[in-house]
C-alpha positions as CSV (number, residue, x, y, z in Angstrom):
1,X,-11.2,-173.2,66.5
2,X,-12.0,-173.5,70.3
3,X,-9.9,-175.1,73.0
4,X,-10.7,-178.6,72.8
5,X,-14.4,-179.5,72.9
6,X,-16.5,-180.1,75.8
7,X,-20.2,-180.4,76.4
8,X,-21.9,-177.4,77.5
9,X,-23.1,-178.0,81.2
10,X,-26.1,-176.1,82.5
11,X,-24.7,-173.7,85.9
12,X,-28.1,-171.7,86.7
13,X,-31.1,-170.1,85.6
14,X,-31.6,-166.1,84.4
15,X,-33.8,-165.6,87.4
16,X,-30.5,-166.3,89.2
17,X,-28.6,-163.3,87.1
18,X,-30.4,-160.3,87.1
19,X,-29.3,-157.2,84.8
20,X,-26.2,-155.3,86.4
21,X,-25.0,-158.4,88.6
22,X,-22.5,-161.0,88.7
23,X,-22.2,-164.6,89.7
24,X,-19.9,-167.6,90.8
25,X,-20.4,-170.8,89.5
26,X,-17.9,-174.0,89.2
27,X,-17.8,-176.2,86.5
28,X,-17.4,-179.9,86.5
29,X,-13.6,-179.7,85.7
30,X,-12.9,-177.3,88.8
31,X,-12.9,-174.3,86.9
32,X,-14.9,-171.5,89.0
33,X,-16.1,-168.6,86.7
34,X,-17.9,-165.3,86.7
35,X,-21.3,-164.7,85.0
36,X,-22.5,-161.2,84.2
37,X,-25.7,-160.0,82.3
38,X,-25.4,-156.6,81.4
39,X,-27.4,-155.2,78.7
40,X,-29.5,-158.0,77.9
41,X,-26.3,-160.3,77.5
42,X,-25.0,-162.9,79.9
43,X,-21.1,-163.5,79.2
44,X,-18.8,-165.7,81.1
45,X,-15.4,-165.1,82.2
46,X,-12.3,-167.1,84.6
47,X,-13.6,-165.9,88.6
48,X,-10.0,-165.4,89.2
49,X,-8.3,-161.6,89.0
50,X,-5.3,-162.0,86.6
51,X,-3.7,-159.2,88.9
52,X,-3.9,-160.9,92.3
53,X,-6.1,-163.7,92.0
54,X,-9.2,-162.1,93.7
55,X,-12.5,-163.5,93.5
56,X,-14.2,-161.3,90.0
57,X,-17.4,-162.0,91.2
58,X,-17.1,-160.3,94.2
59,X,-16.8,-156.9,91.8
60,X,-19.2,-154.5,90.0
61,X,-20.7,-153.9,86.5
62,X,-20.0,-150.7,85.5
63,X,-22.5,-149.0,82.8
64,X,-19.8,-149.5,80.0
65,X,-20.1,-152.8,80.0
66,X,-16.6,-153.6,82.1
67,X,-16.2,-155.5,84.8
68,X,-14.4,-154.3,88.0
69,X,-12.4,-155.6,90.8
70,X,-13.3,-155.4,94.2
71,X,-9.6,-155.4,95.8
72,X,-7.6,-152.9,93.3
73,X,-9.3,-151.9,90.8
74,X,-8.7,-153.9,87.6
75,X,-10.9,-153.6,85.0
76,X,-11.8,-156.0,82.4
77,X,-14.6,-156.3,78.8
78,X,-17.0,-158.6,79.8
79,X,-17.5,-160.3,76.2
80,X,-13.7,-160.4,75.8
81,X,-11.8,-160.4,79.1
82,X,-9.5,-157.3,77.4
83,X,-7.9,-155.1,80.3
84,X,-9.8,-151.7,80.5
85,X,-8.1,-150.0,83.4
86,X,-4.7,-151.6,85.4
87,X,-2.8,-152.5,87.5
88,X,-4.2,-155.9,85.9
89,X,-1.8,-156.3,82.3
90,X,-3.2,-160.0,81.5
91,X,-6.9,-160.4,80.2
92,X,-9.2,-162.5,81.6
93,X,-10.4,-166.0,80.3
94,X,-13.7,-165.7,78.8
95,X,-16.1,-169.3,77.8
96,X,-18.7,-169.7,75.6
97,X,-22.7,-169.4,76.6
98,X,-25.3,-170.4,75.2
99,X,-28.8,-169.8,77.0
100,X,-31.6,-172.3,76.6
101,X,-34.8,-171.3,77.7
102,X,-34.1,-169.9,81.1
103,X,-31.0,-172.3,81.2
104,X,-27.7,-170.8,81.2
105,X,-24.8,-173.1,80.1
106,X,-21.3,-172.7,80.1
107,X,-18.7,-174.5,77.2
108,X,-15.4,-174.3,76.5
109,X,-12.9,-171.4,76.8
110,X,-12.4,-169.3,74.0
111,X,-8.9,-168.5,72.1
112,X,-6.8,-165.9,73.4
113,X,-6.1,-163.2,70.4
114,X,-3.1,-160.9,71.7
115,X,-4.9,-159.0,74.2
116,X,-8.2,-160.4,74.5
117,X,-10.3,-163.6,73.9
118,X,-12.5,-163.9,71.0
119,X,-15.9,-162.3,72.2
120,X,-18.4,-164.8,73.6
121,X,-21.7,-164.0,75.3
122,X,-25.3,-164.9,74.5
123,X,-28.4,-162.5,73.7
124,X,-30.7,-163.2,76.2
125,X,-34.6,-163.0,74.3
């Protein structure tokens, strides 16, 4: 089961997200996360470095799928927040997407499992 449930809430459009890139976007409860579309996926994970709370969307996609920290380093799975490469030893948060038309919307945060969060991105069609 998920954290408790909330609406999805609409945060941007794909013609916002391009392949390869990554974006910042707030939610209504304060909450500021990352989107990346890599691969014809767009996943959603916490904006905050579990290392030293550096902004993730100020990082790179890498051609493997992880996501990289601009300040040290850290790298992260984009579908499940699971550390790739220290000094980060925490995984990020990843939330639920779901895409609607061009709509990209953002729900609740999924449960951690030991080292990861259970995988959450959306095909996008």
């Amino acid at each position: 089961m998920t954290a408790p449930e909330r609406e999805f809430e609409p945060v941007g459009s794909l013609k916002d997200l391009p392949e390869g890139v990554t974006l910042q976007r707030v939610l209504s409860s304060g909450e500021a996360v990352c989107l990346i579309r890599h691969r014809n996926e767009v996943s959603a994970v916490s904006d905050i470095c579990t290392h030293q709370h550096f902004s993730m969307s100020e990082g790179d996609v890498l051609a493997d799928g992880t996501l990289q920290c601009a300040w040290h380093g850290a790298r992260y799975d984009c579908r499940t927040g699971e550390v790739r490469q220290g000094p980060a030893e925490s995984p990020l948060p990843v939330y639920a997407v779901r895409i609607e038309g061009e709509m990209i919307l953002i729900g609740p945060r999924s449960d951690r499992k030991g080292p990861r969060y259970e995988p959450a991105a959306a095909r996008v069609e």
